[in-house]
C-alpha positions as a Python dict, from the first residue, in 0.01 Angstrom:
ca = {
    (1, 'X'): (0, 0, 0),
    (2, 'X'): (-308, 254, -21),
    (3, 'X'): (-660, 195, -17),
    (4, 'X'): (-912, 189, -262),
    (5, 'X'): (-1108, 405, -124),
    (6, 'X'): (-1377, 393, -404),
    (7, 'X'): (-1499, 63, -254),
    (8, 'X'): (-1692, 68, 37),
    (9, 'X'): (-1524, -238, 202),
    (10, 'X'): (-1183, -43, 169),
    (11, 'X'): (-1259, 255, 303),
    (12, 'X'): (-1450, 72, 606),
    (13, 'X'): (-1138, -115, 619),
    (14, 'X'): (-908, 196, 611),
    (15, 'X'): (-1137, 372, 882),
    (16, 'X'): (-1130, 29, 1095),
    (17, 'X'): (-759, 69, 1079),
    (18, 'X'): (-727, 434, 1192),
    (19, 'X'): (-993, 430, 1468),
    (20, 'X'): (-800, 95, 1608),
    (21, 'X'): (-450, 197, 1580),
    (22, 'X'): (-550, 573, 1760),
    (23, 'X'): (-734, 352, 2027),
    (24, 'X'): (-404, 154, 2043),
    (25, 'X'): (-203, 416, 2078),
    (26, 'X'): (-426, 672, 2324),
    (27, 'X'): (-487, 925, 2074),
    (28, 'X'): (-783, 796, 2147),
    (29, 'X'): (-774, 752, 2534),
    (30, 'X'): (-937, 489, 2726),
    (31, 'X'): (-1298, 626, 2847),
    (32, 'X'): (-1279, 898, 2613),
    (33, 'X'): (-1655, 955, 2442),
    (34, 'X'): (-1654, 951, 2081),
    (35, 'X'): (-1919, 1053, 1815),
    (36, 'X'): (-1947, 895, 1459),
    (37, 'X'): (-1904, 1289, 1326),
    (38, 'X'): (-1577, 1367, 1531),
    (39, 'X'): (-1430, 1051, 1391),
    (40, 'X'): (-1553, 1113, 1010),
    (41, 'X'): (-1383, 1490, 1048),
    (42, 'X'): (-1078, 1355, 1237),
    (43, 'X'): (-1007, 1025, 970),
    (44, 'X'): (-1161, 1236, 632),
    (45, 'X'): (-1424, 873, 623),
    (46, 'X'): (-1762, 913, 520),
    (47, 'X'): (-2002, 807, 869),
    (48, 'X'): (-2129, 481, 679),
    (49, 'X'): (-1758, 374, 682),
    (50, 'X'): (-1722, 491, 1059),
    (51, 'X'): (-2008, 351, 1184),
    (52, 'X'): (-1909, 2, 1096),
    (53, 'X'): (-1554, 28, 1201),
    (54, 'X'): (-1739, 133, 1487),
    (55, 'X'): (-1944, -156, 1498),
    (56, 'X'): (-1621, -373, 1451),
    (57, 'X'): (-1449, -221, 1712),
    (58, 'X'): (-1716, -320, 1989),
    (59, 'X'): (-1740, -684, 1888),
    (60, 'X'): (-1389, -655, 1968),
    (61, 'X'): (-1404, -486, 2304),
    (62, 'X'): (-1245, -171, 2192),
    (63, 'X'): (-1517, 40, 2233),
    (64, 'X'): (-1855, 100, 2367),
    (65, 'X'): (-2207, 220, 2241),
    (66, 'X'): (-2361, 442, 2452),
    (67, 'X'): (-2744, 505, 2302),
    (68, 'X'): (-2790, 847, 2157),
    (69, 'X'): (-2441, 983, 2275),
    (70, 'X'): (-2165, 783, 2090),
    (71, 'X'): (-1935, 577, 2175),
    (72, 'X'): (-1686, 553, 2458),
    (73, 'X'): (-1314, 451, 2407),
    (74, 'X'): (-1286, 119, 2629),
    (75, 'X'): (-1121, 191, 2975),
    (76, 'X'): (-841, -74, 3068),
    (77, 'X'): (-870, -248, 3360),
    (78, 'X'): (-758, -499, 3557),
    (79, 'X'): (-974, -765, 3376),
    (80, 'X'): (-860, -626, 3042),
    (81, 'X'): (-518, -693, 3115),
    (82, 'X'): (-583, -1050, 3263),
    (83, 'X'): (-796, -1094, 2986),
    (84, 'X'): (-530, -1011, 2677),
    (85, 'X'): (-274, -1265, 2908),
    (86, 'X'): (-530, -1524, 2938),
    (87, 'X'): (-577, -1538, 2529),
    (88, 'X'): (-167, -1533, 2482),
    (89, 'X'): (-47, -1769, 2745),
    (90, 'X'): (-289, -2007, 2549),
    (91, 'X'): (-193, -1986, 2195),
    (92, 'X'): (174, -1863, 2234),
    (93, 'X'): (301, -2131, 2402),
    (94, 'X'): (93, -2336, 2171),
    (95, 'X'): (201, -2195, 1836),
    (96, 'X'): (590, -2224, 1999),
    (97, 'X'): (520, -2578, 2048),
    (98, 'X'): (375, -2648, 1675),
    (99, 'X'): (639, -2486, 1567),
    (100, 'X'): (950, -2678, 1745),
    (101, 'X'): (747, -3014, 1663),
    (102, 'X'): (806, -2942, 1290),
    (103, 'X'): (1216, -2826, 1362),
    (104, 'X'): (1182, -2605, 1015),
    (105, 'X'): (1527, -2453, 1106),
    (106, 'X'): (1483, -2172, 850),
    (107, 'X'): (1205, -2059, 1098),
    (108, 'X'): (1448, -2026, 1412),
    (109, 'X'): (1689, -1848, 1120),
    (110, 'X'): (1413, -1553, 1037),
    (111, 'X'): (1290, -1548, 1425),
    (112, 'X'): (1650, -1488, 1547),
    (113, 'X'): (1704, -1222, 1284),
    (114, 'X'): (1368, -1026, 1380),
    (115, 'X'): (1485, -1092, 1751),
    (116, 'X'): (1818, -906, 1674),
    (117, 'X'): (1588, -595, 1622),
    (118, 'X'): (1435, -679, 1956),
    (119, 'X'): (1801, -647, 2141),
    (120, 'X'): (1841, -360, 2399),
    (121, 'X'): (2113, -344, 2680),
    (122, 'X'): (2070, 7, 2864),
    (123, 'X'): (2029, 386, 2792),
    (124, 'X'): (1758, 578, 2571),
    (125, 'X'): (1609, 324, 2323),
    (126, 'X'): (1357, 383, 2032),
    (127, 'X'): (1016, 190, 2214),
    (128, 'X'): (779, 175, 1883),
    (129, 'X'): (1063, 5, 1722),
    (130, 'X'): (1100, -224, 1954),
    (131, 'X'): (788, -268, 2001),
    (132, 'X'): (714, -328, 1655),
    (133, 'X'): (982, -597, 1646),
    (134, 'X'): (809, -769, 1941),
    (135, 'X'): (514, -743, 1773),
    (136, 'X'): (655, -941, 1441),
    (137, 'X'): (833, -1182, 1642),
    (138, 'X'): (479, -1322, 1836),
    (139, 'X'): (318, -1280, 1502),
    (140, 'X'): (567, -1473, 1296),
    (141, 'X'): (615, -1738, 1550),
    (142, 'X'): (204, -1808, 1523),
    (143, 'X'): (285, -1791, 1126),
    (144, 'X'): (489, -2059, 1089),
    (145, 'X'): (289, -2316, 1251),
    (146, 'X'): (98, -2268, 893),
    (147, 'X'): (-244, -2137, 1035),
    (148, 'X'): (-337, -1814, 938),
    (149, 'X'): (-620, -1757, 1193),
    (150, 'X'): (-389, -1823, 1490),
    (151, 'X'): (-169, -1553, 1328),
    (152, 'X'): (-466, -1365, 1298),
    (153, 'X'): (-592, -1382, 1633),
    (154, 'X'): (-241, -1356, 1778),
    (155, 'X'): (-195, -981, 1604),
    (156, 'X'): (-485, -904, 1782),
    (157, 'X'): (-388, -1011, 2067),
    (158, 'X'): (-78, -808, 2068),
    (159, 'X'): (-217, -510, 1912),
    (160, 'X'): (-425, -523, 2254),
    (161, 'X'): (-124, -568, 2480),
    (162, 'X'): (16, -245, 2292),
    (163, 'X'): (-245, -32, 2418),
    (164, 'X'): (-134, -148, 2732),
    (165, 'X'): (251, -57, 2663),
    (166, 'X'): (139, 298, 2598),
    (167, 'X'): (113, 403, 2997),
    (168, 'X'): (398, 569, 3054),
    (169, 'X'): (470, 380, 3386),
    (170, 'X'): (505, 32, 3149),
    (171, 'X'): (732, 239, 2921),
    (172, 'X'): (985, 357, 3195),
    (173, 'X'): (1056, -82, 3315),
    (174, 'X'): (1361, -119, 3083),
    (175, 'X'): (1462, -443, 3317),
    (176, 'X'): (1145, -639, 3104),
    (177, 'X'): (1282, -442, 2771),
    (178, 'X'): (1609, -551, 2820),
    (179, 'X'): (1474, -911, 2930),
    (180, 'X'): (1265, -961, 2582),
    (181, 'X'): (1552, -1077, 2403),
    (182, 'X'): (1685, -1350, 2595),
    (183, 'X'): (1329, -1485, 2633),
    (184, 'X'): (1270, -1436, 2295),
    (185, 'X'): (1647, -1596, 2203),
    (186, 'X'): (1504, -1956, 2466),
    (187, 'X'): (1204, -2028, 2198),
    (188, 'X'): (1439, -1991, 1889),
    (189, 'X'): (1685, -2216, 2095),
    (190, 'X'): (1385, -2460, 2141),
    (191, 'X'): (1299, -2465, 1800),
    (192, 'X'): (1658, -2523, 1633),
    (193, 'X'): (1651, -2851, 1851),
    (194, 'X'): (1344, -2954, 1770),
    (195, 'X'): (1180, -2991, 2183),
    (196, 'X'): (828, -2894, 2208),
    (197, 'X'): (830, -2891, 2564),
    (198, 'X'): (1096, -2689, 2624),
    (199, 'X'): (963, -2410, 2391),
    (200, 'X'): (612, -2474, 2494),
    (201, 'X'): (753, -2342, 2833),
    (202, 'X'): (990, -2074, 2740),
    (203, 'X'): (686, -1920, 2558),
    (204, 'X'): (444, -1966, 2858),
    (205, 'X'): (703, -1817, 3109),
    (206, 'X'): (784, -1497, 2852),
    (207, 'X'): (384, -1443, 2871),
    (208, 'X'): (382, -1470, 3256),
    (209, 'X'): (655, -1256, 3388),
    (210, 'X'): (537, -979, 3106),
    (211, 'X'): (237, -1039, 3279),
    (212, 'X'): (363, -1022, 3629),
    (213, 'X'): (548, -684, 3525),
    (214, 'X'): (255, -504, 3383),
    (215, 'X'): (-10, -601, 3672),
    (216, 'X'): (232, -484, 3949),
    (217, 'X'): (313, -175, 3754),
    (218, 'X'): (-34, -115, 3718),
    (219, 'X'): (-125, -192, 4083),
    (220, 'X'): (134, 33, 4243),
    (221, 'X'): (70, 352, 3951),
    (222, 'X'): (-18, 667, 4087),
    (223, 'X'): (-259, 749, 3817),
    (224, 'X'): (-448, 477, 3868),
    (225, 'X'): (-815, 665, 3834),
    (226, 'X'): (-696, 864, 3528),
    (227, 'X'): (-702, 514, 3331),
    (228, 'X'): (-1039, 419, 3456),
    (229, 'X'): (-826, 78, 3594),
    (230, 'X'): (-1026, -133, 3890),
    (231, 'X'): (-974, -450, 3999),
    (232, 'X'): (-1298, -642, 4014),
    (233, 'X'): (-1419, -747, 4306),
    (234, 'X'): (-1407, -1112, 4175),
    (235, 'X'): (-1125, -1136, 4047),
    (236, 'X'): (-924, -1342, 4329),
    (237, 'X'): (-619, -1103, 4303),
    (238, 'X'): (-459, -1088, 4650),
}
């Protein structure tokens, strides 16, 4: 669908969603300064529609105003990550558990099939398609509970964990790839027979051990400084 980009709420809209999705995907790397010229020139946006996508973008965290000299891409760090977990071990297992409690079995029918697309056993795989199926999975799931804004906040969620997918030391742990279906496959199961419980806690363990993954992948990564990631010193990480 294209934008109407005679209004000035569509083409903010349209800039929004190419400044996020670079950002997402490190065209736009983390800690990278940005001006709202370069990004008018680099998304063909006027600067009034930049500057509040701009705007946007650091009520969300994404980026950062720096007075007289732009913007800077937000680094990812350790609280970033712990953050984006924190927000999806709440309302994942939460939407998983609306979900069971109503035992709609056409929803376990359309999860399952946009799980098959999530499937991966071993060799080269295609990772934005997979990702992209993980990505409608979570966001389905939080869908059929019947509350848009959990949906809502959900995407976002995920859209954030993306930007985390993107290091290429994430990208080379096929054991979690391979994993995401079976996880996936224990919240349909919970839904199709109608226990809360049990998908409440398939969907909180599928959060943690991605979780678990990404933080010890992160910890042990050789290119730690290059992604501006620190632990803070509060953090209670051992």
């Amino acid at each position: 669908m294209g934008f109407d980009t005679n209004g000035t709420g569509s083409r903010t809209a349209a800039a929004y969603d190419a400044i996020r999705t670079a950002i997402i995907t490190w065209e736009l790397a983390p800690g990278q300064h940005v001006t709202e010229g370069m990004l008018a020139d680099r998304t063909g946006f006027g600067r009034a529609p930049v500057r509040a996508a701009l705007t946007r973008l650091a009520h969300e965290h994404l980026v950062t105003s720096i007075p007289r000299k732009g913007y800077e891409v937000a680094p990812i760090t350790f609280r970033y990550v712990t953050d984006v977990f924190g927000v999806r071990s709440i309302i994942e297992p939460a939407a998983a558990r609306i979900v069971a409690t109503r035992g709609d079995l056409s929803v376990a029918d359309e999860l399952a099939a946009i799980n098959e697309r999530c499937r991966y056993e071993s060799g080269p795989y295609d990772a934005a398609s997979l990702r992209g199926a993980n990505r409608e999975f979570h966001v389905a799931l939080a869908r059929a509970t019947g509350n848009e804004r959990l949906a809502s906040i959900t995407s976002a969620a995920i859209d954030d964990m993306q930007r985390i997918l993107y290091l290429p030391q994430v990208a080379r742990e096929t054991d979690r790839v391979a994993s995401t279906w079976e996880e996936h496959e224990r919240i349909i199961d919970a839904i199709r027979h109608r226990d809360p419980h049990a998908a409440d806690e398939a969907a909180a363990t599928h959060v943690e051990l991605n979780k678990v993954m990404l933080v010890e992948v992160l910890i042990r990564t050789a290119e730690i400084g290059s992604i501006n990631l620190f632990q803070p010193a509060d953090s209670g990480h051992s």
